[in-house]
LUMGUNU-679769 format. One record per residue (C-alpha): residue in three letters; x, y, z. Coordinates in steps of 0.1 Angstrom, whole numbers, padded with zeros to 4 digits. Example, Ala and Ser with C-alpha at 12.3 -4.5 7.8 and 13.67 -1.06 7.14 Angstrom:
2
ATOM  residuo      x      y      z
ATOM      Ala   0123  -0045   0078
ATOM      Ser   0137  -0011   0071
//
This chain:
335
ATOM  residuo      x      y      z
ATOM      Unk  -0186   0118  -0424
ATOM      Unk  -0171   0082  -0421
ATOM      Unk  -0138   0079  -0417
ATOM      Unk  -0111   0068  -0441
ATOM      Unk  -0107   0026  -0441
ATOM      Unk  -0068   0023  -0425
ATOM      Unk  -0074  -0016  -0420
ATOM      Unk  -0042  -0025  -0442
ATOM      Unk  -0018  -0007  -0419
ATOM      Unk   0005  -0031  -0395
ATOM      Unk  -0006  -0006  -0364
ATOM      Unk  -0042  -0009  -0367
ATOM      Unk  -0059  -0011  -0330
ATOM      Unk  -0088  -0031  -0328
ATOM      Unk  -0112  -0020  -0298
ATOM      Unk  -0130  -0042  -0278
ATOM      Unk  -0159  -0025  -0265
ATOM      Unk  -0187  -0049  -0244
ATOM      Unk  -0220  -0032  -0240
ATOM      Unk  -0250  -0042  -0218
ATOM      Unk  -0270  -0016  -0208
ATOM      Unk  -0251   0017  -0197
ATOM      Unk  -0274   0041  -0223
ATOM      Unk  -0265   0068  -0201
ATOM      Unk  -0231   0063  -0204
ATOM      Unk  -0225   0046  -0239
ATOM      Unk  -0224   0075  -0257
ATOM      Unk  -0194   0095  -0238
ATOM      Unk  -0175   0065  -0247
ATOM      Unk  -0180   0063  -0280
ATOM      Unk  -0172   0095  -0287
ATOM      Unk  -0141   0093  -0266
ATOM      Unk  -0132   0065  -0291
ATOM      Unk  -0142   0078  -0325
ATOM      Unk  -0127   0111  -0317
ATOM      Unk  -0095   0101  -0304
ATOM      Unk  -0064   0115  -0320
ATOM      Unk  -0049   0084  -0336
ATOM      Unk  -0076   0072  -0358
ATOM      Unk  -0063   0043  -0375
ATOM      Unk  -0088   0018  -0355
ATOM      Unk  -0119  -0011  -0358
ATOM      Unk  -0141  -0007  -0332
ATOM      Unk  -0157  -0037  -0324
ATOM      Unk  -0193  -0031  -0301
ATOM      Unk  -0207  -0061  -0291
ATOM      Unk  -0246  -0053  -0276
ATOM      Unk  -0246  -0083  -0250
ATOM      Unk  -0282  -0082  -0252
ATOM      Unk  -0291  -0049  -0235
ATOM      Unk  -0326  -0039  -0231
ATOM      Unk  -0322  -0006  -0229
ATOM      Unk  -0316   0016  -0255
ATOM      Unk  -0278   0007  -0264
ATOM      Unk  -0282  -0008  -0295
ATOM      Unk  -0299   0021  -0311
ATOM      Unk  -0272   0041  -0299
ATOM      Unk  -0246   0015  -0311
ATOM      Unk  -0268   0014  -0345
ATOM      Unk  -0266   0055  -0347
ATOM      Unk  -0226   0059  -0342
ATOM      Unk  -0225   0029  -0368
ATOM      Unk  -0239   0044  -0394
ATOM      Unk  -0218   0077  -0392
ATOM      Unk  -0181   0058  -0387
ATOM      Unk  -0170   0031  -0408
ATOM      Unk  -0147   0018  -0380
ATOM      Unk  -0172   0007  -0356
ATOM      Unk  -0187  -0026  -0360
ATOM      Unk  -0216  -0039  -0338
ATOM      Unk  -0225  -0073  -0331
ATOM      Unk  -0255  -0079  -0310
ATOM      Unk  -0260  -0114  -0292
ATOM      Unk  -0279  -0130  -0264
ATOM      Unk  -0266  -0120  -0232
ATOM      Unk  -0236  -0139  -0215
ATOM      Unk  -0222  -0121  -0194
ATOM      Unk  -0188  -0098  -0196
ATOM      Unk  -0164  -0124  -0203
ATOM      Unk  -0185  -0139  -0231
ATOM      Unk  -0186  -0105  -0252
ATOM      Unk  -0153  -0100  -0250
ATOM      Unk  -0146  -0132  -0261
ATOM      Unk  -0168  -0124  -0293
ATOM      Unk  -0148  -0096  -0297
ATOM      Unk  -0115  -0113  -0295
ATOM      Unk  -0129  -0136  -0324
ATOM      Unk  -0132  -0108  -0348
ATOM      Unk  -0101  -0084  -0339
ATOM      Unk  -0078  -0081  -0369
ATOM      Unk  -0057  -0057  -0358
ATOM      Unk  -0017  -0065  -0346
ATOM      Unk  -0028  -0047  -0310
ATOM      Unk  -0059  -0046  -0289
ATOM      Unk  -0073  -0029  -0263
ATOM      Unk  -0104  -0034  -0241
ATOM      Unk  -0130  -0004  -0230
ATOM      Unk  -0157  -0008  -0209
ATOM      Unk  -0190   0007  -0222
ATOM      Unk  -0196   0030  -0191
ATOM      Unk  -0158   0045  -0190
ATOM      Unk  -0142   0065  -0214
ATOM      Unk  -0102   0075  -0225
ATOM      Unk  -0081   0103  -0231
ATOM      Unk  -0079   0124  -0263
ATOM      Unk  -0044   0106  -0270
ATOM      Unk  -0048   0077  -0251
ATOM      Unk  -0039   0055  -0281
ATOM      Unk  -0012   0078  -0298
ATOM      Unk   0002   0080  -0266
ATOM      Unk   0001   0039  -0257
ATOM      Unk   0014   0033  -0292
ATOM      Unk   0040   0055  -0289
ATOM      Unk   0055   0034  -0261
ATOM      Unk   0046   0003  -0277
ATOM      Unk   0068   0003  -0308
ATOM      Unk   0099   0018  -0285
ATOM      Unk   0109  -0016  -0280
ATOM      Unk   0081  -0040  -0292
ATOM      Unk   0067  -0045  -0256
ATOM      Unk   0042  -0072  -0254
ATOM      Unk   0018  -0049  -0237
ATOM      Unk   0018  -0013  -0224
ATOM      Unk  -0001  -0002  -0190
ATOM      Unk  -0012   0035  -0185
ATOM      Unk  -0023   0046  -0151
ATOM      Unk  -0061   0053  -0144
ATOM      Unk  -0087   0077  -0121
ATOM      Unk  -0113   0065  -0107
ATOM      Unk  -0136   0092  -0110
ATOM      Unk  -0173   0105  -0115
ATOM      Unk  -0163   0134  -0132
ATOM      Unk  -0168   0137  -0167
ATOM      Unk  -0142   0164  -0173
ATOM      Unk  -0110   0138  -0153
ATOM      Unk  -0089   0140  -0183
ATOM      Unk  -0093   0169  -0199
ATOM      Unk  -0057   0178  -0199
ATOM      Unk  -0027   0179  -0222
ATOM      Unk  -0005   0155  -0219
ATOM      Unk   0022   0173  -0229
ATOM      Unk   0022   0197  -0203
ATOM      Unk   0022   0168  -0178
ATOM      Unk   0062   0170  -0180
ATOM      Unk   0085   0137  -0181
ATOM      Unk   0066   0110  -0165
ATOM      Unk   0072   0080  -0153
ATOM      Unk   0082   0051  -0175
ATOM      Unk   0092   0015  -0159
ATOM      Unk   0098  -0020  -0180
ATOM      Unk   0083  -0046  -0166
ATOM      Unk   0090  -0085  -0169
ATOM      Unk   0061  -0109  -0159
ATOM      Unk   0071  -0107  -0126
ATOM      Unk   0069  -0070  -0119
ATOM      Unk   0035  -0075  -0143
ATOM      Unk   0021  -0096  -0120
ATOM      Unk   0033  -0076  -0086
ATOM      Unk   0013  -0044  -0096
ATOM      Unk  -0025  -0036  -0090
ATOM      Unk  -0024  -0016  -0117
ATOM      Unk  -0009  -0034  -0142
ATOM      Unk  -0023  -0072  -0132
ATOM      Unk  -0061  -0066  -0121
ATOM      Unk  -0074  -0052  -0149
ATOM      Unk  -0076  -0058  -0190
ATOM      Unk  -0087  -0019  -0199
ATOM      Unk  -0055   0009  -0195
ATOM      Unk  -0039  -0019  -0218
ATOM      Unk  -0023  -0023  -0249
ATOM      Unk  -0022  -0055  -0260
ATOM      Unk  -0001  -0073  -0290
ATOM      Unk  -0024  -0094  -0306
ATOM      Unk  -0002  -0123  -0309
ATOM      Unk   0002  -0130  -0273
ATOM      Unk  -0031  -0132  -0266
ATOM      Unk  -0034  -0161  -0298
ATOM      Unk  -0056  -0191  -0277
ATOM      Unk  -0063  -0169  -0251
ATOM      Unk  -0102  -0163  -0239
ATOM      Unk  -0116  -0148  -0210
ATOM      Unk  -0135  -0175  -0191
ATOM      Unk  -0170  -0172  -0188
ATOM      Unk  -0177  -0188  -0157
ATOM      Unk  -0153  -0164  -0135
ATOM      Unk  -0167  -0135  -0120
ATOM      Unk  -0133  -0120  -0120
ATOM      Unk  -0128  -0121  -0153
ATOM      Unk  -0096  -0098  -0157
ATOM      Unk  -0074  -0111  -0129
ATOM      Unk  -0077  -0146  -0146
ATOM      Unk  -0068  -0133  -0179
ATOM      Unk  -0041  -0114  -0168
ATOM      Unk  -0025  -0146  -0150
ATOM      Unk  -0028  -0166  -0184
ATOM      Unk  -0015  -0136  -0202
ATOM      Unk   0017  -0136  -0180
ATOM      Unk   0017  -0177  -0172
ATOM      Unk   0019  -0183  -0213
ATOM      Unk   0044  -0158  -0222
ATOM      Unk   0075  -0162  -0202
ATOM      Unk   0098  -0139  -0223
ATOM      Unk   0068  -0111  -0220
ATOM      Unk   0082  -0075  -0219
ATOM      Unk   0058  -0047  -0214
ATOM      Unk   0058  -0011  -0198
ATOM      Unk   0039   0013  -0173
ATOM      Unk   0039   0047  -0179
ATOM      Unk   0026   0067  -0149
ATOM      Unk  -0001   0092  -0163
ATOM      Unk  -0038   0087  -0162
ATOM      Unk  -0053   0084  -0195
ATOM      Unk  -0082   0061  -0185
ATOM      Unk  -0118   0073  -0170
ATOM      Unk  -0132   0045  -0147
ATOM      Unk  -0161   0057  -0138
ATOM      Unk  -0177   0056  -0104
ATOM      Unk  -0207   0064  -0090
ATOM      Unk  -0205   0091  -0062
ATOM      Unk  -0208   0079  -0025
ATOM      Unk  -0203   0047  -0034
ATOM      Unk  -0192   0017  -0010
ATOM      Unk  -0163  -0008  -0012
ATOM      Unk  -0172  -0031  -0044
ATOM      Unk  -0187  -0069  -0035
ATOM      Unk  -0170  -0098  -0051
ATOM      Unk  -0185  -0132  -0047
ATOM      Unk  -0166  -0150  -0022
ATOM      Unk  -0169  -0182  -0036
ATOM      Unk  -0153  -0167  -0071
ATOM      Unk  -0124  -0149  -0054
ATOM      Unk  -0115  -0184  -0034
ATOM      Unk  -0119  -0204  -0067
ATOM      Unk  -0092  -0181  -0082
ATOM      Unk  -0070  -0183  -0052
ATOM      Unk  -0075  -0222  -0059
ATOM      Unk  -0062  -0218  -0094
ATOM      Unk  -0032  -0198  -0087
ATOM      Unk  -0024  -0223  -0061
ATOM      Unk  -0023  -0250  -0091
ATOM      Unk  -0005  -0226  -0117
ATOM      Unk   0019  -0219  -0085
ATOM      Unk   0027  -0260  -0085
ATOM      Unk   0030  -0262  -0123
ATOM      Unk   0056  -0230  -0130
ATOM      Unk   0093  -0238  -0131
ATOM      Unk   0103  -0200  -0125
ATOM      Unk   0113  -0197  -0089
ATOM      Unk   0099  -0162  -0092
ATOM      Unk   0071  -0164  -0108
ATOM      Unk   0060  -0193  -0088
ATOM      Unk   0066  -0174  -0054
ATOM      Unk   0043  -0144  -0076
ATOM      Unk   0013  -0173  -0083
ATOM      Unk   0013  -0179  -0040
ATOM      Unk   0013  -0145  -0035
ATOM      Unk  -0015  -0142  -0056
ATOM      Unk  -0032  -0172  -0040
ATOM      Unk  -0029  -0155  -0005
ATOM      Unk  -0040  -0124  -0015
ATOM      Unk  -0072  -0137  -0026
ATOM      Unk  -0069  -0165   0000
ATOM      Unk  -0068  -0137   0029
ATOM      Unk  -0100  -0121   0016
ATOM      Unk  -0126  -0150   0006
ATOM      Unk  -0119  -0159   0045
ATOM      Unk  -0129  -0128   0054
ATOM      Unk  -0157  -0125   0036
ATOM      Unk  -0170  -0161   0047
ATOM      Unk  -0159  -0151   0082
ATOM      Unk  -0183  -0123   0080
ATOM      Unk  -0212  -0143   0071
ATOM      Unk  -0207  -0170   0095
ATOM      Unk  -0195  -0189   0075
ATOM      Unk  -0171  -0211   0092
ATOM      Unk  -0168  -0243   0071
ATOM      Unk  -0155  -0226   0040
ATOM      Unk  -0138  -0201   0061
ATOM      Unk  -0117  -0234   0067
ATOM      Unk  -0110  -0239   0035
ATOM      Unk  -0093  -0211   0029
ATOM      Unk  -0075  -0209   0058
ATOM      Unk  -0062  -0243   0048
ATOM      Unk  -0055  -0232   0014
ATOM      Unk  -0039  -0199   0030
ATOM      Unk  -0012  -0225   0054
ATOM      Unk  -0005  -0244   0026
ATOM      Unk   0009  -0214   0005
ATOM      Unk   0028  -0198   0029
ATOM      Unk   0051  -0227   0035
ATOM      Unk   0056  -0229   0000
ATOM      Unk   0067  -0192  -0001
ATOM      Unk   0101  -0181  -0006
ATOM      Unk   0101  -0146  -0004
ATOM      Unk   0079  -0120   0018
ATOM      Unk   0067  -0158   0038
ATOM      Unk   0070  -0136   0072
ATOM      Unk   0048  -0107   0066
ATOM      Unk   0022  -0127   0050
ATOM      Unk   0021  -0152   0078
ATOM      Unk   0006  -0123   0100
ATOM      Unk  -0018  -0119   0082
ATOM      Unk  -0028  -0158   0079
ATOM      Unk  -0024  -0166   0113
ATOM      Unk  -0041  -0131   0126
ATOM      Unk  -0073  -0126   0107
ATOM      Unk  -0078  -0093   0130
ATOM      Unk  -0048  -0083   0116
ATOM      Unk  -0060  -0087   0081
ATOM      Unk  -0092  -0066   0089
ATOM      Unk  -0073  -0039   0105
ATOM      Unk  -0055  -0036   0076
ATOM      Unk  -0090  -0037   0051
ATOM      Unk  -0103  -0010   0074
ATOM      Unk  -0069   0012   0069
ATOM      Unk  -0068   0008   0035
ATOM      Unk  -0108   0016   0028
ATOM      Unk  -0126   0030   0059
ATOM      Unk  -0162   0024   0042
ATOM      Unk  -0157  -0011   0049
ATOM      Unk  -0171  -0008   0084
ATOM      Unk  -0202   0005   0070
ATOM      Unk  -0203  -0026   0043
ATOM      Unk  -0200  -0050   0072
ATOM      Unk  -0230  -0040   0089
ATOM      Unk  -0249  -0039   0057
ATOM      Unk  -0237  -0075   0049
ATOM      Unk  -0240  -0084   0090
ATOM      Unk  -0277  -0068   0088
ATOM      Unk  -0286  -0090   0052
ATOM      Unk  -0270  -0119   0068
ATOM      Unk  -0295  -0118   0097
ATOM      Unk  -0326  -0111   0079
ATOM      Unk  -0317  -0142   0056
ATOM      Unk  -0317  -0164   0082
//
């Protein structure tokens, strides 16, 4: 049966939903979507020209809900389809799922709920990283009290959770007016998130501590590879933004920001050999901690001691020793 049309209520969610082909995995999302307890959503597909068989699946769950909408266009990419979907969304919030995770029962109810406490700009929930399908079968209500903290862009931009990632997010539509994803960057989200927090400097938003969001990994997998070249282009970036802002804060946030990516393009150039751009970004690295203000010490360490940086990789994410010999072992044959 379709569902009832709720477009002319002020809370509708609109649903951002990229697809490229995850077959195996499109359809658990979906129907983590459609059959979610607040129903008052557009779902908005866009089939970035998978080859699989997505957009028959797409088609299929189209036909049976009115809510979902699926646009199909030439592949560009991740950014690029959520762009398209950011040009139809009519709803006052929005939200972002990717194709191969999926949400909890009340993940919206719950995230709206919070939302309309105090108007906040955007609400974060936590997430698992998981490969198991059954992560968030639970009631939320016998989770207890949990967690809830305000944030200010600041404290936005000072949390993993909150700042590296658009999904686990409730957006107002408003503040994200003029604001795309950009379609050259690799890491796509991190970008976004600094314009989101750069162009609203009276944002308010909140983090409630429960896990209502299924990213899903594959089992035994390694440390993820980012493009090294992409993560020090974004350090570059925040190094500009850094020099533009007139918050003290914030602009101390934007060099921490530049560092952090700063500290691990070097390493991953270092790894390869590569000692020329491995420069740069030690350059870039100097640069930003003199303009520090706050935390300039302990970050200084790590510039000036790149052991000390991969001591600390290693701590945090033991499989990385096995990813350096893979990427020491590719480097050689490549030679």
């Amino acid at each position: 049966m379709k569902q009832k049309d709720n477009k002319q209520s002020n809370d509708l969610i609109s649903v951002i939903i990229p697809v490229y082909n995850v077959q195996d995995y499109l359809p658990r999302c979906l129907e983590s979507v459609i059959n979610n307890s607040y129903d008052n959503l557009e779902i908005i597909c866009i089939n970035d020209g998978s080859t699989d068989g997505c957009l028959e699946i797409l088609k299929s769950f189209e036909k049976k809900d009115s809510r979902i909408r699926v646009i199909s266009k030439e592949n560009g990419g991740l950014s690029s389809a959520r762009n398209e979907g950011l040009k139809h969304c009519t709803g006052r919030l929005v939200a972002f799922i990717d194709s191969d995770d999926w949400i909890h029962k009340d993940y919206f109810k719950v995230l709206l709920e919070y939302q309309k406490k105090n108007d906040y700009d955007v609400v974060v929930c936590n997430y698992v990283r998981t490969s198991d399908d059954n992560a968030l079968d639970y009631d939320v209500t016998e989770r207890g009290c949990y967690e809830e903290k305000i944030l200010d862009r600041g404290e936005y931009m000072s949390a993993h959770v909150t700042k590296s990632y658009v999904w686990a997010k409730l957006y107002k539509r408003e503040c994200l007016e003029g604001l795309f994803f950009d379609e050259q960057e690799k890491i796509e989200d991190d970008w976004f998130n600094l314009q989101f927090a750069s162009r609203n400097p009276d944002m308010r938003g909140c983090f409630i501590d429960i896990p209502l969001y299924g990213y899903y990994i594959r089992e035994n997998s390694l440390v993820t590879y980012l493009d090294r070249f992409c993560i020090l282009k974004l350090a570059q970036k925040c190094f500009r933004y850094a020099g533009m802002e007139t918050d003290a804060g914030m602009r101390n946030i934007f060099y921490l920001e530049c560092i952090k990516r700063g500290l691990s393009s070097r390493y991953e150039f270092a790894l390869r050999g590569d000692r020329a751009n491995a420069k740069v970004c030690h350059e870039l690295l100097k640069k930003s901690v003199a303009c520090m203000k706050k935390g300039k010490m302990k970050y200084a360490v790590l510039v000036y001691l790149p052991m000390s940086y991969k001591m600390f990789r290693i701590i945090d994410d033991p499989t990385i020793l096995e990813y350096e010999k893979k990427v020491r072992e590719d480097t050689k044959k490549n030679k």
